[in-house]
C-alpha positions, 0 to 999 in steps of 0.5 A: 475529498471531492476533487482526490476522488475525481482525479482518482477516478481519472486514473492520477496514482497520487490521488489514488495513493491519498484516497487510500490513506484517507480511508485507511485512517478514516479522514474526512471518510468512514474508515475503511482498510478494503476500500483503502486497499482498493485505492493502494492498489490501483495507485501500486500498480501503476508503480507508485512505490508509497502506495507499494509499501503500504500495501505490503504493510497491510498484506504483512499485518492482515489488516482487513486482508488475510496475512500473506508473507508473499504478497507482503515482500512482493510489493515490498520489494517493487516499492524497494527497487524504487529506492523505498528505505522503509521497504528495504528496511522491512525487507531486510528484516523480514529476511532476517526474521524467516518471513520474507520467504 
């Protein structure tokens, strides 16, 4: 934990992507789905496309954040571009079922 969030602070998306599922799950931290988003983001927007779906897994569920369809297939999509099968899977489903917008 100690050496993720150290390298988290220093801006490294994959630790930021490790923090964030640590929290999400409560590994070793209390768990925390604000503090996991937190740590997805900042991961996400550096492009680092796991964190990108995870995001939209959480938008799309209203896991510690309000549901939003959107925001969902926004970062769905970003991490789909990167060859994510599980976002173009989601994607596709979500089309299908009217929620993607």
């Amino acid at each position: 934990m100690k050496w993720y969030r150290l390298a988290a602070k220093q801006g490294i998306a994959s630790a930021q992507y490790n923090l964030g599922l640590m929290y999400q799950k409560g590994r070793g931290v209390p768990r925390s789905q604000k503090t996991a988003v937190k740590w997805y983001r900042l991961a996400a927007e550096q492009g680092f496309a796991d964190a990108q779906y995870n995001l939209g897994l959480i938008y799309r569920n209203g896991q510690g954040v309000p549901q939003d369809y959107k925001t969902a297939v926004k970062w769905y999509r970003l991490s789909a571009e990167q060859g994510n099968s599980y976002a173009q899977g989601t994607l596709e489903a979500m089309y299908a079922f009217g929620t993607g917008l």
